[in-house]
C-alpha positions in Angstrom: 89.5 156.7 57.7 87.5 154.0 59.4 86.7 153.8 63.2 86.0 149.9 63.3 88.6 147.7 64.9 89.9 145.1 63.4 90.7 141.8 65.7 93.7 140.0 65.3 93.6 136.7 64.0 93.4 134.0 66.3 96.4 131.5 66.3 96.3 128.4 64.3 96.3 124.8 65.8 100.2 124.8 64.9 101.1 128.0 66.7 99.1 127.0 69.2 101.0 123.6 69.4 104.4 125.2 69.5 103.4 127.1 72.0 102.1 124.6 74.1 105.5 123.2 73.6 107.4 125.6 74.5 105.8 126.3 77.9 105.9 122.4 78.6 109.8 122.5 77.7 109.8 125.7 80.0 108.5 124.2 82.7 110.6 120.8 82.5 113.6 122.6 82.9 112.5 124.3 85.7 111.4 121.1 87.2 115.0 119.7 86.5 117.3 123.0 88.3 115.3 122.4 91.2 116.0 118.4 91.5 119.8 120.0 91.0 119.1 122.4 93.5 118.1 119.8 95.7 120.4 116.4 94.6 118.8 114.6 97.8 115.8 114.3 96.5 116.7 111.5 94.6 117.7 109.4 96.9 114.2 107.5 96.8 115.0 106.2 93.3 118.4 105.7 94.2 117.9 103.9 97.8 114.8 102.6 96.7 115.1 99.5 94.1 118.3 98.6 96.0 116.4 98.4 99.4 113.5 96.2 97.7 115.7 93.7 95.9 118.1 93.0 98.8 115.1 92.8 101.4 112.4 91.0 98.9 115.2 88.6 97.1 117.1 87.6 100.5 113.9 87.2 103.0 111.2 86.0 100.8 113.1 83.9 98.2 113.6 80.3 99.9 110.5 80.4 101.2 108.2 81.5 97.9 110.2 79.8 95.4 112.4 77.5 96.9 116.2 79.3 96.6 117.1 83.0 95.7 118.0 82.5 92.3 115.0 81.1 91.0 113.2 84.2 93.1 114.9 86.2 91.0 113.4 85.6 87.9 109.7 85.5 89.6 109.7 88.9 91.5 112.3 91.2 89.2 109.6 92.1 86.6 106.8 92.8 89.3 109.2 94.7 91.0 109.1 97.7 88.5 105.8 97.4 88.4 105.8 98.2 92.6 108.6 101.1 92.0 106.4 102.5 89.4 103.7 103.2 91.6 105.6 104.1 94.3 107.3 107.0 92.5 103.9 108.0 90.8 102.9 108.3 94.5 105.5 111.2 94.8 104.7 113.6 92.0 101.1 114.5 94.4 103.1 115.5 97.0 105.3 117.5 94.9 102.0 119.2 93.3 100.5 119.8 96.7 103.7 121.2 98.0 104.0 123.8 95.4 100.6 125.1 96.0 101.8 125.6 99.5 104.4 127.7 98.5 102.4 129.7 96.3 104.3 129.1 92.9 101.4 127.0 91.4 99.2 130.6 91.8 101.6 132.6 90.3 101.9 130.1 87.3 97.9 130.4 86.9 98.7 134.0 86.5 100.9 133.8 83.4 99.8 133.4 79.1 101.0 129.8 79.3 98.9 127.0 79.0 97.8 125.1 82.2 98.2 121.6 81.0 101.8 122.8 80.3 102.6 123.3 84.0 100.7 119.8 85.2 102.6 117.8 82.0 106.2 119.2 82.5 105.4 117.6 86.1 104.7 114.5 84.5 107.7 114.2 82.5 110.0 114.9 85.3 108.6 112.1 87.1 108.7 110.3 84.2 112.3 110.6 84.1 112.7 109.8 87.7 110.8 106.4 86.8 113.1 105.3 84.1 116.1 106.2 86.2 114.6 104.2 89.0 113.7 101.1 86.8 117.5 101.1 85.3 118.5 101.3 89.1 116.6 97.8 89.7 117.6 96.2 86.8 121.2 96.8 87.5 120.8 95.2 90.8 118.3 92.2 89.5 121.4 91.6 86.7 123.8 91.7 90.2 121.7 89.6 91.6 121.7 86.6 88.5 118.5 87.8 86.2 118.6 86.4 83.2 117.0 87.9 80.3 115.2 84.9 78.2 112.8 86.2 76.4 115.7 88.8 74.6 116.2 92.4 74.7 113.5 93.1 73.1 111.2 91.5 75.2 113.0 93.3 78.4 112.7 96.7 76.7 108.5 95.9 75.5 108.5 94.9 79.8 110.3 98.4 80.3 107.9 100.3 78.1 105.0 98.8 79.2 105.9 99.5 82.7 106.3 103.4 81.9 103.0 103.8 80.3 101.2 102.0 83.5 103.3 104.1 85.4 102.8 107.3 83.6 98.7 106.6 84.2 99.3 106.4 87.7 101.5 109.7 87.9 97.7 111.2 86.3 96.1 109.7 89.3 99.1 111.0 91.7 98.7 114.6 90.5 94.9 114.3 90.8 95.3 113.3 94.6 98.0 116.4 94.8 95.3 118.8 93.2 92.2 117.5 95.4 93.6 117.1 99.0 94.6 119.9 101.1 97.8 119.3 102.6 101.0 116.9 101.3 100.8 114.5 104.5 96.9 113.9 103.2 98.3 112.8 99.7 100.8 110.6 101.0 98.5 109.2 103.8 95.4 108.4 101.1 98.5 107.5 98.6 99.6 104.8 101.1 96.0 103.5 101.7 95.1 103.1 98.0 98.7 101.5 96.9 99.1 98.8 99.7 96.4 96.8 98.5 96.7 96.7 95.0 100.6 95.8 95.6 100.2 93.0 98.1 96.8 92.0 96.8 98.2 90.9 93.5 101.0 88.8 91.8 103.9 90.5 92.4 105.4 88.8 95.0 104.0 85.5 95.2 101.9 83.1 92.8 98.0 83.8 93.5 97.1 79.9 93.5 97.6 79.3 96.9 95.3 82.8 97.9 91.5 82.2 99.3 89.0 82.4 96.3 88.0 86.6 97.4 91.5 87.5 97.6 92.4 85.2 93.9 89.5 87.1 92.8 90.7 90.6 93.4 94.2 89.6 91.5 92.6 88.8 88.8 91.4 92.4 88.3 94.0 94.0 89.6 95.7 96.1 87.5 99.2 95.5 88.7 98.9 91.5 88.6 98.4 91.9 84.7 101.4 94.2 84.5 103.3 92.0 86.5 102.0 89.2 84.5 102.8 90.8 81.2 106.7 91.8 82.2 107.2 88.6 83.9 106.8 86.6 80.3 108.2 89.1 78.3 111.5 89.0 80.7 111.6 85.2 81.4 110.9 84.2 77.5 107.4 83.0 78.3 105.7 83.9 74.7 104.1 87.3 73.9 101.4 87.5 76.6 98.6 89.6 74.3 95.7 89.2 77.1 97.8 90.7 80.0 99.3 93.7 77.4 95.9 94.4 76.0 94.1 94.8 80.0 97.2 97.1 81.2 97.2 99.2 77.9 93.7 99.4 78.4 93.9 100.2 82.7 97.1 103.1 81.5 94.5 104.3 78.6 91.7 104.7 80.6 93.0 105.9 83.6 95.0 109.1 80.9 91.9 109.9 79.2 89.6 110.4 82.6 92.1 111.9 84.8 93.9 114.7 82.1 91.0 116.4 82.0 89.6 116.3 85.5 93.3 117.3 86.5 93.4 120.1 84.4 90.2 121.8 85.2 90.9 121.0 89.2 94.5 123.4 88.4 92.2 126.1 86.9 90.1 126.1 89.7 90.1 129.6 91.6 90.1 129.8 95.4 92.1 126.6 96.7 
């Protein structure tokens, strides 16, 4: 009888897929009996796109565009743009808080994957995201949107919306992962997301802006999503420039900060 020892075979790229799979399902569920543990945590997208239209509509319409309804159709589609990023914002603070409570330690204990833990996060938010968009496009249709360019151009605005916004929940986690407490992630979260929503076309045409301010718009990331939605929802023709630069932003932004966010989770010694 032989002494040697045999090793087991090492699992193929589709066992290794399921698995991953499986863990990310896991995890998602998880993710979704605490938000119905807790039903008041969704009272940001809830509260949220209702607050914004009412406020942004009512106080800034007459003066930007001349009446309310005309408003409408301007600031709608660079609306989700803003609640994307402001949800995005959230899913770092939810990171960071779980390292405080110690569950994030005990998940780097288990066989499961770590991108499975950090991506089950992701999609949760995700969700969150979607349900917050349908939340302002309810209103904006309460409110007299009209949809010109046709439901397929609303739905390409929606999509494109959620892949921006998906690149910025990367960014959010990164920030979660990086800082030391939850009031730092929302405090540096704040800081970097004020500019790049008021320094961009989302709420008002950039023609009238001084020259430096025009010129950060014009390479801002949210002013060619806003851009992009605002033709696709108002019938304005396919715009292909302002797609391609915020497919481009969402697939930069996924490829650099997946990685960095997965080896910052597998870091010992927070």
């Amino acid at each position: 009888m032989s002494g040697a020892i045999v090793s087991a075979p090492a699992p193929g790229a589709m066992t290794r897929l399921r698995s991953g799979l499986g863990h990310i399902s896991a995890l998602t569920r998880r993710n979704l009996l605490q938000i119905r543990a807790d039903p008041d945590s969704m009272f940001d997208i809830v509260l949220m796109p209702v607050i914004y239209t009412v406020l942004f509509v009512y106080v800034f319409g007459g003066a930007v565009a001349g009446s309310q309804e005309d408003y409408v159709q301007y600031v709608m589609p660079g609306l989700m743009s803003m609640m994307a990023i402001n949800i995005a914002m959230t899913a770092g603070i939810g990171v960071n808080s779980d390292f405080k409570t110690g569950v994030m330690d005990r998940f780097r204990t288990l066989p499961i994957s770590r991108g499975s833990v950090l991506m089950a996060k992701v999609v949760v938010e995700t969700g969150r995201m979607a349900a917050s968009t349908a939340v302002l496009l309810g209103m904006a249709f309460l409110l007299g949107l009209e949809v010109r360019g046709g439901v397929l151009g609303l739905l390409a605005a929606v999509g494109l919306t959620m892949l921006f916004g998906m690149s910025l929940l990367w960014v959010s986690v990164l920030l979660g992962l990086a800082l030391k407490s939850p009031q730092a992630v929302q405090g540096l979260g704040m800081v970097a997301v004020l500019p790049l929503q008021f320094g961009s076309s989302i709420f008002a045409p950039t023609s009238t802006m001084p020259g430096w301010l025009r010129s950060f718009t014009e390479v801002n990331p949210l002013s060619n999503l806003a851009d992009a939605c605002r033709a696709l929802v108002n019938g304005g023709g396919a715009p292909t420039g302002s797609i391609g630069v915020t497919v481009a932003w969402a697939a930069g932004i996924i490829l650099l900060a997946v990685p960095t966010a997965v080896t910052l989770f597998g870091r010992a010694g927070r």
